[in-house]
VOGU-3710 file (C-alpha; in Angstrom, 3 decimals, decimal comma):
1> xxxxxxxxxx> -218,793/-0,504/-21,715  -216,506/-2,006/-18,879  -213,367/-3,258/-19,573  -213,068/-6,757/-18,113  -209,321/-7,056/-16,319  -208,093/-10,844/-17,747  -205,660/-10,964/-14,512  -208,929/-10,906/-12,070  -210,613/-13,834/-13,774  -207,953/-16,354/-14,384
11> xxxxxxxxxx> -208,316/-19,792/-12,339  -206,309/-20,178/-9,275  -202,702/-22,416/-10,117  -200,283/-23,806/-7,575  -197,935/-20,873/-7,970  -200,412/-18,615/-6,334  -202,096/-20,913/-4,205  -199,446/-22,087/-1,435  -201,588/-24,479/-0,162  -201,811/-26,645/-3,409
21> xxxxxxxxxx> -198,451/-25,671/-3,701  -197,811/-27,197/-0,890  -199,696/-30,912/-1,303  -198,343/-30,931/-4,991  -194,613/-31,050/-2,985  -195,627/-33,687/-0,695  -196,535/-36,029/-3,492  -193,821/-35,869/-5,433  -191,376/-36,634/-2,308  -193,540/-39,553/-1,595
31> xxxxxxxxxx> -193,203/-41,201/-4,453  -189,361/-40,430/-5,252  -189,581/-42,389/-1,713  -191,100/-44,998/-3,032  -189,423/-45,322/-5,860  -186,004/-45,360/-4,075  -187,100/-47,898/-1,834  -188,571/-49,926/-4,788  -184,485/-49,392/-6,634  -182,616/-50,402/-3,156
41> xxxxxxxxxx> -184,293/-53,493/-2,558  -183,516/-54,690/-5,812  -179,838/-54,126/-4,943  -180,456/-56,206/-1,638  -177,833/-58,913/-2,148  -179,385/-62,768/-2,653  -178,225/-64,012/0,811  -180,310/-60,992/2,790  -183,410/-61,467/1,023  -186,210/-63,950/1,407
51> xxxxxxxxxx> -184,959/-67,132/0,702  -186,285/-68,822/-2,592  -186,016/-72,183/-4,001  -182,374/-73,344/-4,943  -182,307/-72,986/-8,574  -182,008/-76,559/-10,216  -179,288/-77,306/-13,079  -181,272/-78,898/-16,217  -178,161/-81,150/-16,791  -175,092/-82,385/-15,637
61> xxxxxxxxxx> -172,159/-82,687/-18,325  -169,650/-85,844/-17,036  -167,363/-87,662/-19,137  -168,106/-90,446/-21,575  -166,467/-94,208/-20,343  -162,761/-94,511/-20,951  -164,083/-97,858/-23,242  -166,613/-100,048/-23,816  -164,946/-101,783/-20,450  -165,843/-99,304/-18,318
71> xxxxxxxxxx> -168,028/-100,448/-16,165  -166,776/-97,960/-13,014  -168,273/-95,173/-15,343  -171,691/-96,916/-15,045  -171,028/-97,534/-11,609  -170,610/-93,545/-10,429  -173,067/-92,523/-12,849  -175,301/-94,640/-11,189  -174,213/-93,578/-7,349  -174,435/-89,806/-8,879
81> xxxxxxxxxx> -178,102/-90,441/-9,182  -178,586/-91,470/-6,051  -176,899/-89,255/-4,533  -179,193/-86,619/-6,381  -182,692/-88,415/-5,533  -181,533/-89,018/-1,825  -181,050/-85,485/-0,822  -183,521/-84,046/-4,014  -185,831/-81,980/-1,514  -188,362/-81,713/-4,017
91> xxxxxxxxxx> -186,100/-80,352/-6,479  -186,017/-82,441/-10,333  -183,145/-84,402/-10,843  -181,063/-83,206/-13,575  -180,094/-85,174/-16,726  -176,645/-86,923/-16,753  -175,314/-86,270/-19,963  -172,076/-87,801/-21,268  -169,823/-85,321/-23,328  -166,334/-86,810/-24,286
101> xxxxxxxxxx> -163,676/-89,683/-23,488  -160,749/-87,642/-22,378  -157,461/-88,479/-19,865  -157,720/-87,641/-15,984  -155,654/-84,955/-16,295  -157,818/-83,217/-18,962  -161,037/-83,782/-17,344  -159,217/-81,488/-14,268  -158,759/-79,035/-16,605  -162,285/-79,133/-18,177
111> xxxxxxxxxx> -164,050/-79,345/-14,653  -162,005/-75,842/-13,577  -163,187/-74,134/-17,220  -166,936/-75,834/-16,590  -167,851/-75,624/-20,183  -167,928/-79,456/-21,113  -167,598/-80,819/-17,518  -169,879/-80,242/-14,701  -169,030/-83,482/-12,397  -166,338/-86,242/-12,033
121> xxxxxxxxxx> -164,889/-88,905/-10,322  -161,495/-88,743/-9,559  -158,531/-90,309/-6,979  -158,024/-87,949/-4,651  -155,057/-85,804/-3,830  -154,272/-82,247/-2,034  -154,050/-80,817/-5,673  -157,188/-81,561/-6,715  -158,600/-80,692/-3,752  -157,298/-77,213/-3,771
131> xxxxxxxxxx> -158,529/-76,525/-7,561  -161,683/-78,423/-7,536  -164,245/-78,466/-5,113  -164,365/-82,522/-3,423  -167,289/-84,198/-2,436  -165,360/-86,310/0,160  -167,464/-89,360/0,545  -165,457/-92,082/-0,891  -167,208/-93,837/-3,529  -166,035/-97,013/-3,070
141> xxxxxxxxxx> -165,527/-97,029/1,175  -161,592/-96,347/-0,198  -161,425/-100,080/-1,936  -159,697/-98,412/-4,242  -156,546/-98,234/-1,884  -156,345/-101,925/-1,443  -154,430/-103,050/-4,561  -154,354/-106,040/-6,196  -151,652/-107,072/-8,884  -152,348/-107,978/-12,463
151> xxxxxxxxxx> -149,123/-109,746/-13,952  -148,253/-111,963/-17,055  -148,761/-115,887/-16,134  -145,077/-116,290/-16,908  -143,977/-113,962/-13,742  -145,344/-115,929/-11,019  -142,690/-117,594/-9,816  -140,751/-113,870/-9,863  -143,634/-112,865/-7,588  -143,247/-115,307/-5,097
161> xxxxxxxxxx> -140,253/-114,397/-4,041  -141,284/-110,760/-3,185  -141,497/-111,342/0,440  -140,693/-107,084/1,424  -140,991/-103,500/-0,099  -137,675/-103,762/-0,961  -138,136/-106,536/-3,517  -140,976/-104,818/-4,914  -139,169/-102,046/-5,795  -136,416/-103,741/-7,735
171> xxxxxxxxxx> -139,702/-104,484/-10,159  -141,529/-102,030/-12,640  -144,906/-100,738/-12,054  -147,720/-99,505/-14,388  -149,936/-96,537/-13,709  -151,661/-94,081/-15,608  -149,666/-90,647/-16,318  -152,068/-88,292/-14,127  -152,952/-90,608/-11,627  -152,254/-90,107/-8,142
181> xxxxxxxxxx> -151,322/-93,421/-7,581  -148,194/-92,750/-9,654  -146,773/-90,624/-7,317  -147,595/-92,539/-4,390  -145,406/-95,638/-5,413  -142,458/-93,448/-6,802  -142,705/-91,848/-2,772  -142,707/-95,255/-1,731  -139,124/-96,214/-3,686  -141,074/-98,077/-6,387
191> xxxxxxxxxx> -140,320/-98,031/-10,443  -143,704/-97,049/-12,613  -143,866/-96,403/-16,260  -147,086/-94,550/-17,584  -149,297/-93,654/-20,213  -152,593/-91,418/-20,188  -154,351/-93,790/-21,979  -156,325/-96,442/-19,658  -156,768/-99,362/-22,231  -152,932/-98,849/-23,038
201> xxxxxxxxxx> -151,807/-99,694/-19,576  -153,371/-103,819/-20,160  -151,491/-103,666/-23,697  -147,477/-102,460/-21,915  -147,918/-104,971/-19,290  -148,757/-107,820/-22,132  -145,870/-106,376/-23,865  -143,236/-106,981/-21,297  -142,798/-102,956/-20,524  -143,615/-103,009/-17,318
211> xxxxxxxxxx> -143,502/-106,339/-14,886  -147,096/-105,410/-12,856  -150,596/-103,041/-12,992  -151,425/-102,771/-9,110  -155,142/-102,254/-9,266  -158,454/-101,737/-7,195  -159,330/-104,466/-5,149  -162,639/-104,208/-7,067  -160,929/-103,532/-10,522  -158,923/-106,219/-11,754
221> xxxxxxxxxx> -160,925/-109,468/-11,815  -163,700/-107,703/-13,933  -160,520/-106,013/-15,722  -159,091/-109,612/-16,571  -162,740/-111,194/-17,090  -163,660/-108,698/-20,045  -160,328/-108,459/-21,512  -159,452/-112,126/-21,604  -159,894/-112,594/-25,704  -157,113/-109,558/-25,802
231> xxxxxxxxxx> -154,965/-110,609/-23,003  -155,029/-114,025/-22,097  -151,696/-114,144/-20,493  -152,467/-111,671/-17,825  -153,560/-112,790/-14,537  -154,039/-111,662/-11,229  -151,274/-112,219/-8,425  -152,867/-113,438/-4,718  -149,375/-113,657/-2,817  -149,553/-109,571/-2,185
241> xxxxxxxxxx> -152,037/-107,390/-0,967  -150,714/-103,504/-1,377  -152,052/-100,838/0,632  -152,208/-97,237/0,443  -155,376/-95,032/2,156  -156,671/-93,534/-0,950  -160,275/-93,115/-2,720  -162,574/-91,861/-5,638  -164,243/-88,498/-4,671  -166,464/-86,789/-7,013
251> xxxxxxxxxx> -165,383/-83,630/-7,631  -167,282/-80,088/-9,418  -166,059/-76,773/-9,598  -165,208/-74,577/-6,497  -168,214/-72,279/-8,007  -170,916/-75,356/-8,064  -170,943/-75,327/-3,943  -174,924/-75,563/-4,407  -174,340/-78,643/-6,425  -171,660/-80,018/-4,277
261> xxxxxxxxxx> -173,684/-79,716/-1,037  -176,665/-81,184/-2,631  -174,457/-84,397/-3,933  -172,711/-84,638/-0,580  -175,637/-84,034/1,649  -176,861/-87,543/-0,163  -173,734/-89,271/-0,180  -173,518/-88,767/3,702  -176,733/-89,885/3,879  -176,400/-93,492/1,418
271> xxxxxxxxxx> -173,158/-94,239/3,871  -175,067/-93,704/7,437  -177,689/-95,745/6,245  -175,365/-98,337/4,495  -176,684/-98,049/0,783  -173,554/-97,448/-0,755  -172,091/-100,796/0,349  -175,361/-102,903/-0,318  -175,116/-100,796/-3,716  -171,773/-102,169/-3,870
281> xxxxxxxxxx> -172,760/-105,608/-2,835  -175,225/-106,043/-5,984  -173,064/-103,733/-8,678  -170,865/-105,429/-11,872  -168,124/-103,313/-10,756  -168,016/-104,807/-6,902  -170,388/-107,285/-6,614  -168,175/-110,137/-6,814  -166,132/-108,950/-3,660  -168,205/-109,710/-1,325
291> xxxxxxxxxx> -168,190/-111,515/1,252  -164,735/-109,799/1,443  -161,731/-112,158/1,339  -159,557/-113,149/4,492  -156,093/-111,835/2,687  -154,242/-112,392/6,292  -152,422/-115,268/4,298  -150,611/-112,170/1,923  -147,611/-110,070/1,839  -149,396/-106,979/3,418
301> xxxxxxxxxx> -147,318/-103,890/2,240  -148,851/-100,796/3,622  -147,351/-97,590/2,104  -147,787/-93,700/2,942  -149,778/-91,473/0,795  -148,639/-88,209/1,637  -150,163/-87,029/-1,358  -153,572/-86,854/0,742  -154,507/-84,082/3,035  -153,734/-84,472/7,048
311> xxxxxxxxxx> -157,531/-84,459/7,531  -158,792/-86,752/5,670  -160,959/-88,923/7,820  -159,836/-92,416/6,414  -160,366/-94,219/9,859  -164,302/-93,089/9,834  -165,519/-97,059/9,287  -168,888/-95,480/8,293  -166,786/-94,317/5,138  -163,873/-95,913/4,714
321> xxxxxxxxxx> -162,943/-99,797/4,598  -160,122/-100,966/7,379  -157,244/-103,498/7,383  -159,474/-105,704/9,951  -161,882/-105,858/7,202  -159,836/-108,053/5,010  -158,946/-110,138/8,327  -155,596/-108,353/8,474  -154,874/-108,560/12,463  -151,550/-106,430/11,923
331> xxxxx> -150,616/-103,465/9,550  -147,012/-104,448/8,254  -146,311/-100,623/7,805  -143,254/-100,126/5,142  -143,437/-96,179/5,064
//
């Protein structure tokens, strides 16, 4: 009987068939190819690949109002929204959301950490504007910088005798502790006490420890009107009009550029096409400034802020109010 040799009959394999050898090779360096390819792309940074829709934030953290006064916390909450829906391309407006009441100076600090803060309004300065990231459309066309004075009834006749700088300065201001404003008047030669709370600032002028509260040209008759039952003594002073080129900017993290773009993109856009001041025109906060008064009858004092950075554009009408606007032919610079 013959002997069958196993060796002869086995089926052919790919190590002694080169040619299957072969293809088998040529498939496996296709796909590690593939594969590769497949693991670089995915390490393609964001900005090289196909662009895809900017993500959207679900909410925007902001501060709650200072007091149940606060009607400029309505106001930018308001103008934040706008903002938002002007330049929205499609995207869904995110939820304001109020978090907490807290002092200028902490809401700085909150809006660099980004856990409880996401956006605020804030005066403007070259420190803020190095650790936060400015949306420089003023909010209020720089109103802000033309300052009325609040003062007790019984100082009137100390007013009227101001008639320069220099008699302004043997008086005591008061301003809030992280304000810029502070600053600005000490550079200018001129006394100011502080506190970091806003509601305590009414209650130290009432109380004789300070003489006057220089505030926003829009500020202080809705300031007086709401806190008349508190402090009827205080009144507003007509005889000076105080200048300084200064504003409200919002302002969101240096990280947040998407954000910031989106909110200034429609900020430019409300001030070319004049909505923030017909905004203005029909807001609590504003609304009863308007028609703007001739002051060319006041002391004009116009002081230096040197506290705001060389290029701000504060001579751009589109955004920022002028001297001529309050009939003021001549700025009586005291710098």
């Amino acid at each position: 009987m013959a002997i069958l040799n196993r060796s002869e009959n086995r089926q052919p394999t790919k190590q002694n068939h080169p040619s299957l050898q072969w293809v088998w090779l040529k498939s496996t360096v296709l796909l590690i190819s593939v594969l590769t390819s497949l693991v670089c792309f995915a390490q393609v940074p964001t900005q090289l690949k196909a662009p895809t829709q900017l993500k959207t934030p679900i909410q925007l953290k902001v501060p709650k109002a200072r007091s149940s006064f606060d009607i400029s916390h309505d106001y930018h909450i308001k103008l934040l929204e706008k903002a938002l829906i002007k330049a929205s391309e499609g995207r869904a407006i995110p939820d304001i959301v109020a978090t907490f009441d807290m002092s200028q100076g902490r809401a700085m600090a909150e809006l660099i950490k980004g856990e409880l803060l996401d956006v605020y309004w804030l005066g403007t300065d070259t420190i803020a504007e190095h650790k936060l990231r400015a949306i420089r459309v003023p909010t209020t066309r720089g109103l802000i910088g033309y300052r009325k004075l609040i003062i007790r009834k019984e100082s009137h006749a100390v007013f009227d005798k101001v008639n320069s700088l220099e008699r302004l300065q043997t008086l005591v201001a008061c301003q809030g502790t992280h304000w810029p404003d502070t600053q600005i008047l000490k550079d200018a030669g001129l006394k100011v006490t502080t506190s970091v709370q806003y509601e305590t600032l009414f209650k130290m002028l009432a109380n004789r420890r300070c003489d006057y509260f220089p505030r926003g040209y829009h500020d202080y008759k809705k300031e007086l009107e709401l806190r008349y039952t508190l402090y009827p003594d205080l009144v507003s002073y007509d005889g000076i009009l105080l200048h300084y080129p200064f504003a409200v900017y919002f302002f969101t993290r240096h990280e947040n550029e998407a954000l910031a773009k989106w909110i200034e993109v429609g900020l430019h856009a409300l001030a070319k096409e004049g909505e923030i001041e017909r905004f203005m025109q029909q807001h609590p906060l504003t609304a009863h400034v308007f028609p703007l008064t001739n002051e060319n009858h006041a002391l004009y004092l116009d002081i230096a802020n040197s506290l705001l950075p060389e290029d701000t554009p504060y001579q751009d009408h589109t955004l920022w109010y002028q001297a001529t606007d309050f009939g003021m032919k001549t700025s009586n610079k005291n710098q």
